[in-house]
N, C-alpha and C positions, 0 to 999 in steps of 0.2 A: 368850572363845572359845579353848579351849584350842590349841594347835597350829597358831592362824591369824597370819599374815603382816598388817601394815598395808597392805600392798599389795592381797590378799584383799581384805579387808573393805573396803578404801577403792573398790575396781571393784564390788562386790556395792553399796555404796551408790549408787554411781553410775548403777548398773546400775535398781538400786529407788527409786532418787529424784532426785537430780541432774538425770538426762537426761531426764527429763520438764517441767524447768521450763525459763525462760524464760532462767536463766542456764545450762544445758546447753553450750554452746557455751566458755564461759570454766571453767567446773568440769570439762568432758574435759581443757583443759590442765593444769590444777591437780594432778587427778587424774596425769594421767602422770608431770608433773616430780617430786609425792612418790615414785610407786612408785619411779623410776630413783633418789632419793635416798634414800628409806625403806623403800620397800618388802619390804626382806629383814629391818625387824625385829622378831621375834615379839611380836603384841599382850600376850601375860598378861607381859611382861619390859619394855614400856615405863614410865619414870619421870619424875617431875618435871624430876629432873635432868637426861636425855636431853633430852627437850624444850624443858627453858630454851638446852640450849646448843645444840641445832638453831635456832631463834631469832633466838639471837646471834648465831650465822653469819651467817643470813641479810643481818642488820642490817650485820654488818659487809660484808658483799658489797655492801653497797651496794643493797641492792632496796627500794623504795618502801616507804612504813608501810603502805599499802593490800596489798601483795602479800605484802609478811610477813602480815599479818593474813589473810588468804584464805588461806593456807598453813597456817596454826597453828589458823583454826578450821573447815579441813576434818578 
């Protein structure tokens, strides 16, 4: 999608799937903290690279393997 934001896309899926299931309630927070953290970076421009080291942040901050994992494969 050319010109789209992961924050975009990330609310359109939330929007189209997410919030209809039964984990809705823990996938709006998911959703929020990536926009505030990712949300401004253009989908056709993300890379492996990006993403590994979003990741390791996380890792290093110290967050659960469970909430990196829900982070990484929203």
């Amino acid at each position: 999608v050319t010109g789209a934001t992961l924050g975009q896309l990330l609310e359109r899926t939330y929007e189209g799937h997410w919030g209809r299931t039964r984990s809705a309630k823990v996938m709006r927070h998911v959703v929020d903290v990536l926009r505030r953290e990712t949300g401004h970076w253009p989908v056709d421009r993300i890379d492996y690279r990006q993403l590994r080291e979003y990741g390791e942040g996380l890792i290093r901050d110290g967050l659960a393997n469970a909430t990196v994992n829900r982070r990484m494969s929203a």
